[in-house]
C-alpha positions, -999 to +999 in steps of 0.1 A: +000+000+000+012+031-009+010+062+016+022+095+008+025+118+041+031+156+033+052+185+058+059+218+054+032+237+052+023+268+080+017+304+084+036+327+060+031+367+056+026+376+015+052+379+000+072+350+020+082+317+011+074+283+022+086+247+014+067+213+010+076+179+010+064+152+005+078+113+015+061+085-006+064+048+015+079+030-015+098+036-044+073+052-062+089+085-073+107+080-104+087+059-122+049+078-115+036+113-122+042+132-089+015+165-085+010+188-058-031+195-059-048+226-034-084+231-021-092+264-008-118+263+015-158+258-006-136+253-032-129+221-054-094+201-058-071+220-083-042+213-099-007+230-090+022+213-106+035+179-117+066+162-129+073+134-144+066+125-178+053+158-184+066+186-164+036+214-160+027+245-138-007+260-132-005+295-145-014+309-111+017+297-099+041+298-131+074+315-122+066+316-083+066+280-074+087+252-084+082+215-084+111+188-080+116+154-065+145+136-051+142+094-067+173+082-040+143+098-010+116+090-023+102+126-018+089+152-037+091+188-031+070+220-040+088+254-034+066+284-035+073+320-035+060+353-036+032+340-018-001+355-019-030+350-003-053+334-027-026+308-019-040+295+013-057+263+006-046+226+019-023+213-003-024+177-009+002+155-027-006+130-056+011+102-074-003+082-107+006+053-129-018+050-160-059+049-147-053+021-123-028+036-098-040+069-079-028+083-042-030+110-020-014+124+010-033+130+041-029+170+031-011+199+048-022+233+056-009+268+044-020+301+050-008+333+037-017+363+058-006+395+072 
């Protein structure tokens, strides 16, 4: 059974930075698609980054946060900077292997405030 478990995530002014990882229990990292996904409260699931395969960006994020992953850890990580607030959301992790295979993490929470 796979289990991702995310860390990282707190309190941060705008502006600041914050860093997110995210430890998958098996080797998993370099051979699926590895996301980071975000719900903002009465909002749905949406879609951040991946890499892997293809290496994509939502454009709310494009050139302010940056997605990599470390194969010999297991972990991948999302950097994000230049935070805003319309950043605050739970940020959940996400690994996939063709339609069968599909995980999440347990989630963790940011929050961008003054």
């Amino acid at each position: 059974q796979v289990q991702l478990v995310e860390s990282g995530g707190g309190l941060v002014q705008p502006g600041g930075s914050l860093g997110l990882s995210c430890v998958a229990s098996v080797n998993i990292v370099s051979r699926y698609t590895m996301g980071w996904y975000r719900q903002a409260p009465g909002k749905q699931r949406e879609f951040v980054a991946q890499t892997g395969g293809t290496l994509a960006y939502a454009d709310s994020v494009k050139g302010r946060f940056t997605i990599s992953r470390d194969n010999a850890k297991n972990t991948v990580y999302l950097q994000m900077n230049s935070l805003k607030p319309e950043d605050t959301a739970v940020y959940y992790c996400n690994a996939k292997y063709g339609v069968l295979y599909n995980y999440w993490g347990q989630g963790t929470q940011v929050t961008v405030s003054s």
